[in-house]
Every structure is written in C-alpha cells, then in structure tokens.
DONUZA-589909 format. One line per field, with one value per residue (C-alpha): chain; x, y, z. Coordinates in nm, 4 decimals, decimal comma. Example, Ala and Ser with C-alpha at 12.3 -4.5 7.8 and 13.67 -1.06 7.14 Angstrom:
! residues 2
cadena = A / A
x = 1,2300 / 1,3670
y = -0,4500 / -0,1060
z = 0,7800 / 0,7140
This chain:
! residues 229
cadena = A / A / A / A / A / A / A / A / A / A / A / A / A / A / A / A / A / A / A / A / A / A / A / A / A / A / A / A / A / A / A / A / A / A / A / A / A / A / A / A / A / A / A / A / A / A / A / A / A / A / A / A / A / A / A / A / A / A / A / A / A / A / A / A / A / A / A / A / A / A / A / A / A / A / A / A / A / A / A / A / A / A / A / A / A / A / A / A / A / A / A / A / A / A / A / A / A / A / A / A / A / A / A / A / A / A / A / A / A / A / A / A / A / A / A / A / A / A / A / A / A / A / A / A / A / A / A / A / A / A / A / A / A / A / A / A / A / A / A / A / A / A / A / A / A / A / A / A / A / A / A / A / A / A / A / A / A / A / A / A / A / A / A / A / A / A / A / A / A / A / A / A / A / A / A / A / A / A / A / A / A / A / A / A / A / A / A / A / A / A / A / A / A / A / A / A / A / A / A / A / A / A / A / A / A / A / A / A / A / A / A / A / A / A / A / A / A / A / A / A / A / A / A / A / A / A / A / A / A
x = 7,3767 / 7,1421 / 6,9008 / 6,8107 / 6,8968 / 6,6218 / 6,3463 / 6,4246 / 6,3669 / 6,0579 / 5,8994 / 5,9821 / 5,8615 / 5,5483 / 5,5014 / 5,5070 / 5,8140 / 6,1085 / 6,4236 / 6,4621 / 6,1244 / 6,2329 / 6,5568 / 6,3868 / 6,1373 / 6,3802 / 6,5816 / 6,8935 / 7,0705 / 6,9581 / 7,2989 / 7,2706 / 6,9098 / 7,1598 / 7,3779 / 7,1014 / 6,9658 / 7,3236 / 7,4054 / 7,7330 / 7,5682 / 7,3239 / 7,0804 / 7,1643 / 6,9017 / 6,7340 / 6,7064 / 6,5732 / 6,2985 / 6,1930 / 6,1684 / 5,9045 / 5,7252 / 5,6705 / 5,5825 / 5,3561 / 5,5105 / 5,6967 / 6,0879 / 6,0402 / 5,8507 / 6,1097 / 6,3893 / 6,2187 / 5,9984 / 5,7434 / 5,9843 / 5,7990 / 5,5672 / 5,5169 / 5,2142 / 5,3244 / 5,1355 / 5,1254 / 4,8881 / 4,6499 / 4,6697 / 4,6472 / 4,3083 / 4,1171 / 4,1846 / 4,0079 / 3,7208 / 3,7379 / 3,4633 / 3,0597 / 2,9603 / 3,1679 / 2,9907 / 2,8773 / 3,2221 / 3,3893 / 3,0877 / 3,1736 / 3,5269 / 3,5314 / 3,2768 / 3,5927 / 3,8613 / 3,6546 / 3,5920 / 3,9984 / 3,9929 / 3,7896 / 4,0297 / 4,3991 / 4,4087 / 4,4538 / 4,2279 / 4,4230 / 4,7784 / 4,9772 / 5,1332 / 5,3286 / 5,2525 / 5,5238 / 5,4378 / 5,4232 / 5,7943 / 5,7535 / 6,0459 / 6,1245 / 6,1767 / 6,2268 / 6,6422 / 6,7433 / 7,0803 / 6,8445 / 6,6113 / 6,9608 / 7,0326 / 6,6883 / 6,6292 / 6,9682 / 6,8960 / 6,5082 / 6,6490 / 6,9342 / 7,2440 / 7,5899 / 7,6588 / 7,9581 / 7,7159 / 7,4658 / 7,7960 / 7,8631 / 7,4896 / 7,5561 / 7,9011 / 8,0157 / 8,3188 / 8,1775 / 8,3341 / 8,1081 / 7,8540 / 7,8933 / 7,8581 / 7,5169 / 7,4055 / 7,5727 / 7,6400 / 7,6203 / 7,3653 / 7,4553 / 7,4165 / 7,1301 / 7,1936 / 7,2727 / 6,9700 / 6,7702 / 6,9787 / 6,9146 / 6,5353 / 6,5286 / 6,6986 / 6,4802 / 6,1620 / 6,0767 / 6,0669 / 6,3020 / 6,0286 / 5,9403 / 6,3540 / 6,4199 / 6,1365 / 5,9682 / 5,6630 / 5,5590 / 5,3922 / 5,1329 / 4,7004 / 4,4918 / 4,0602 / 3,7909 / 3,6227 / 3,8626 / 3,7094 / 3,7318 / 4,0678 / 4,1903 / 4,1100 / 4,2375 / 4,5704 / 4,5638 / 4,4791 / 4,7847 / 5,0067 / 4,8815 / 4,7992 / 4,9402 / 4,9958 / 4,7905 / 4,4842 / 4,6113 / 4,6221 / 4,2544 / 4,1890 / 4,3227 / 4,1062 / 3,8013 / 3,9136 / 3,9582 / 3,6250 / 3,4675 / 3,5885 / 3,5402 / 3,1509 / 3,0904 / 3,2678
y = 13,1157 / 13,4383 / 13,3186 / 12,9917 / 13,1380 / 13,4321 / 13,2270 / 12,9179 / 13,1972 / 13,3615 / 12,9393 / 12,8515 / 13,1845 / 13,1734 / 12,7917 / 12,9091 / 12,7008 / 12,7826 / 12,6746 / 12,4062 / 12,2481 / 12,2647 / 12,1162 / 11,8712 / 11,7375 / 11,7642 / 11,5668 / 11,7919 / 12,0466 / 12,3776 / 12,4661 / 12,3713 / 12,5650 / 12,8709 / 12,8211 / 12,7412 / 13,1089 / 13,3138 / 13,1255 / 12,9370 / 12,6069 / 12,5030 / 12,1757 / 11,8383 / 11,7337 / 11,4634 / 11,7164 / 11,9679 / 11,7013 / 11,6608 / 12,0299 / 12,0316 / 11,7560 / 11,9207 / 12,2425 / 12,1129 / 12,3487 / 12,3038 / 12,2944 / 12,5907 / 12,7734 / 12,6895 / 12,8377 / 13,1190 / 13,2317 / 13,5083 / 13,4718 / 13,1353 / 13,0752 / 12,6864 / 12,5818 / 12,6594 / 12,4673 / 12,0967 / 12,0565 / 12,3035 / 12,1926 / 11,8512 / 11,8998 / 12,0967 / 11,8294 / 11,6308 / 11,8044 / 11,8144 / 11,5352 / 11,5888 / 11,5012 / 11,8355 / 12,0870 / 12,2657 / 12,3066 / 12,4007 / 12,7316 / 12,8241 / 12,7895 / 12,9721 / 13,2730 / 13,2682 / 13,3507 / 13,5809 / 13,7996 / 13,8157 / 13,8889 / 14,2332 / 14,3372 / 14,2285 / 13,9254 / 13,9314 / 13,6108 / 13,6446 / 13,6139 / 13,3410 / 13,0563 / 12,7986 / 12,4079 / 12,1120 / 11,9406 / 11,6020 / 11,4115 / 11,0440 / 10,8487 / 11,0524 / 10,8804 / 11,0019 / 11,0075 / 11,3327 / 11,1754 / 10,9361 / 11,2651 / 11,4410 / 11,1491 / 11,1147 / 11,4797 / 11,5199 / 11,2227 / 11,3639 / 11,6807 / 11,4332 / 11,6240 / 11,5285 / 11,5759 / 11,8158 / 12,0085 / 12,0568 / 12,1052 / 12,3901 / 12,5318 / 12,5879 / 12,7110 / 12,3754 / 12,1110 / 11,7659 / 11,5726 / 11,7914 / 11,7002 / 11,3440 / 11,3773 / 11,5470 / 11,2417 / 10,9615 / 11,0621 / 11,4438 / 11,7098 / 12,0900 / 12,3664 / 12,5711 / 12,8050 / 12,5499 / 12,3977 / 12,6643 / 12,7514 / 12,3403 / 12,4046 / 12,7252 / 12,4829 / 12,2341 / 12,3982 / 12,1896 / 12,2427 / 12,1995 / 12,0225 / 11,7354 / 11,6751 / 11,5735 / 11,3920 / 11,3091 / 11,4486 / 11,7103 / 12,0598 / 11,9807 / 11,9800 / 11,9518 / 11,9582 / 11,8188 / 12,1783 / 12,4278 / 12,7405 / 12,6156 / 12,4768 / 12,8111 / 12,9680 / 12,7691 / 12,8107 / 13,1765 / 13,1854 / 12,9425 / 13,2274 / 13,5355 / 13,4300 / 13,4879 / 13,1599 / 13,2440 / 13,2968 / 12,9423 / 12,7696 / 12,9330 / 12,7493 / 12,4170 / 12,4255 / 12,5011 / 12,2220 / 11,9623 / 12,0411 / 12,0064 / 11,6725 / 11,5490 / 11,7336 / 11,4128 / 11,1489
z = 11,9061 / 11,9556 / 11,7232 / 11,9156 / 12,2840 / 12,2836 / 12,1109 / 12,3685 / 12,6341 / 12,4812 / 12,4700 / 12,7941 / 12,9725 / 12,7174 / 12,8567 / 13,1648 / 13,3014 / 13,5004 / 13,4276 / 13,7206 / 13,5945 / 13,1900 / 13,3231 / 13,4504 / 13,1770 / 12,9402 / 13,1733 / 13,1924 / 13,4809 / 13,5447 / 13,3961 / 13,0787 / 13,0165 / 13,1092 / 12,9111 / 12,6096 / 12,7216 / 12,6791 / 12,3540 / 12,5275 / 12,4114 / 12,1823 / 12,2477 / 12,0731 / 11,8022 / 12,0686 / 12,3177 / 12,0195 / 11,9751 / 12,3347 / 12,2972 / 12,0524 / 12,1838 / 12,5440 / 12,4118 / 12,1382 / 11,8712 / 11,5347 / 11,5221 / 11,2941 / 11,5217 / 11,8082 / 11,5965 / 11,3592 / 11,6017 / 11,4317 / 11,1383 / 11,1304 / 10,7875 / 10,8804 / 11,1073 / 11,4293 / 11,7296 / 11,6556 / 11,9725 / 11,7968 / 11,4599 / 11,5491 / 11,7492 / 11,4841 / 11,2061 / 11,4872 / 11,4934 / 11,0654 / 11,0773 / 11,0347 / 11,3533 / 11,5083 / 11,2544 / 11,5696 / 11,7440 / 11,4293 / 11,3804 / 11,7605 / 11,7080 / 11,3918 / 11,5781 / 11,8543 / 11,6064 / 11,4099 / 11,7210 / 11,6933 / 11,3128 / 11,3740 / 11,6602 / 11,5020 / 11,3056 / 10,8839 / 10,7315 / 10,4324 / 10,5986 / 10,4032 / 10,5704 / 10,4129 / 10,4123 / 10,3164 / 9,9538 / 9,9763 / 10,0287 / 9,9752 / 10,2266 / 10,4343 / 10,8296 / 11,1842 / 11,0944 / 10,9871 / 10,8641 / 10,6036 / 10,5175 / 10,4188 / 10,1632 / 10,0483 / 9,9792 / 9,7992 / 9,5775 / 9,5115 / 9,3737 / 9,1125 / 9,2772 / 9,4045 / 9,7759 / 9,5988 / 9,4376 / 9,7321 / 9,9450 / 9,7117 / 9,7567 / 10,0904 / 10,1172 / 10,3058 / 10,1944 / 10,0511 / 10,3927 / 10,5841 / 10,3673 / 10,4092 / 10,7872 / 10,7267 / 10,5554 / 10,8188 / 11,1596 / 11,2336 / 11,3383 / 11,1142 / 11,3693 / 11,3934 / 11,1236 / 10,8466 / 10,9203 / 10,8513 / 10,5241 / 10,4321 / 10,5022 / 10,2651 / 9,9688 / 9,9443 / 10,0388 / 10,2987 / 10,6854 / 10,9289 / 11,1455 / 10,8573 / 10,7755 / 11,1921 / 11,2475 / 10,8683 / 11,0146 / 10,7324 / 10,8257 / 10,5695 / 10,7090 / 10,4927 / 10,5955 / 10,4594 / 10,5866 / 10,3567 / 10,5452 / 10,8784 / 10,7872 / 10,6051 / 10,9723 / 11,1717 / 11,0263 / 10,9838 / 11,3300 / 11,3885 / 11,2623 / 11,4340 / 11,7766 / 12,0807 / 12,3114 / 12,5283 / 12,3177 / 12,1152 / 12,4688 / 12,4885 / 12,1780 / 12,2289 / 12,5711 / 12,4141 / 12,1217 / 12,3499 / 12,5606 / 12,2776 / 12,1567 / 12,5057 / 12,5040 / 12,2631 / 12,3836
C-alpha cells in the first residue's frame, strides 16, 4: 500500500539505514524491506512495533508522515519531559534559545498539534484496545462495523485475533479520536510539563522539524542530562 511504502522509505533513508542493515534489526530478509518499499507487502503489527521502537518515532508518524498531528519523535519527547524538573532550568533556556533561532527562520510557535485524552484500560494488545474502546463509546460491534463500512464478523476479528490493514487503522484512529500509536501499544501520545512554555515548544518544534535538526536536539538533550549526572 503506497501510503505505508513511501513513508517506510522516507524513515529508513532519513535514519540513515540501508536496507540490508533495517533487514537486519528488524530481524527480516533484504527481500521483504523491498517488497515493504513497492507496496507488494505490508509489515505485520509486531514487526510495525519494532519499527517504531528502532526509529524512536510514533506509529502515526510512521504511517501519516507530515500528515501527522500526534507527537512525532518518542526519543525526543521522551527526553525533554526529562529535563521538565527544576534542577534542568538551565538546559531547558538553552534548548528553548536553539529552537527559537529556528522559529525566526521557518518554524510557526503557534502550529497546533494534537495530544490523546486520557483512556483508562487500555494495554499493549491492540485486539483488547478494540473491545475496550468500542465498549467506552456504549456501541455494538454492528454498529461500529457499520461506521466503518466493514461486516460485524470482520469486526469480531478486530477485537480477537486479527490486525485491520493499514488504511482501516487509520480510519479506526479518526473514530475514536485517539491515535493509532496509543491503540497498538496503550502507550498514549499525551505529554504533559510541569514547564507549559518549554513544553508548548518543544512540541511545536516536534511537528516542524526536520530529523536531522530533531536528532540535533535529542543530542544536545541527552548531553545535557548527562552534563549533571
């Protein structure tokens, strides 16, 4: 599927992999990150996992791409609410004077960005999140299956046993307003700091820049963490 193929392309080149070295951290043959690239296959949802993981990214970022409004690097994210505490006051105003020299060139402060409300149950089984999310919103698995164009059997699988391709997912994400990211893994795209302006930066930043200047970031993040160890 196009939509998954040319983003999976754009990551790994961005990541600065080839395919024989994806292949093999994902632990899978050259072939198959091919055939991921042309859209003749389309990865399984462990493999979509181990994706995310070694790239340090959000599954919505993986699929959407710029069409992403979740956070989008976990790694990045992850180290600023780090240094959200008092004694880090210091790395937060250089890291903040960093991404403002960005603001003036390209970057909008005021972009908006979208962040998952609070879903109480929700577990590492997307099959469980299905069932969960269906009975949080008091509908019939007919009446979701007829939300999404889909039979109640198919439905059913979604809730057991089965992974809904790509597109489905995203249409199932859209529904109930909640990432695609937080109903694989129950990890919710939702950071909230203690800091709100250094917070509100960091994930404006998170949506406008490049990787490169985010792997910039995350260097200078984790220097200054280890700075005062």
């Amino acid at each position: 599927m196009k939509i998954f193929s040319d983003n999976f392309k754009y990551f790994r080149n961005n990541f600065g992999y080839t395919q024989e070295q994806l292949a093999k951290l994902l632990s899978l043959d050259r072939i198959t990150i091919t055939n991921y690239e042309s859209g003749k296959a389309n990865p399984s949802m462990p493999v979509l996992k181990k994706m995310i993981e070694l790239f340090g990214i959000s599954l919505d970022y993986l699929l959407l791409n710029e069409n992403c409004q979740y956070p989008k690097s976990i790694k990045l994210l992850i180290l600023a609410k780090n240094l959200d505490l008092s004694t880090y006051s210091e790395a937060r105003s250089s890291i903040e004077s960093i991404i403002n020299s960005f603001w003036s060139k390209k970057l909008n402060p005021e972009i908006n960005y979208k962040l998952d409300n609070l879903v109480d149950s929700l577990t590492n089984s997307f099959n469980k999140n299905m069932k969960e999310l269906r009975n949080q919103k008091n509908i019939t698995q007919l009446q979701l299956a007829q939300n999404i164009n889909i039979s109640r059997t198919l439905l059913n699988q979604y809730e057991t046993k089965s992974f809904p391709p790509i597109q489905r997912l995203i249409e199932l994400s859209k529904f109930f307003d909640l990432s695609m990211h937080a109903m694989i893994s129950g990890e919710l795209l939702s950071f909230d700091f203690d800091d709100k302006f250094f917070g509100k930066t960091i994930l404006s930043a998170d949506q406008q820049l490049s990787i490169e200047e985010k792997k910039n970031l995350i260097n200078l993040m984790e220097a200054a963490i280890n700075n005062q160890k």
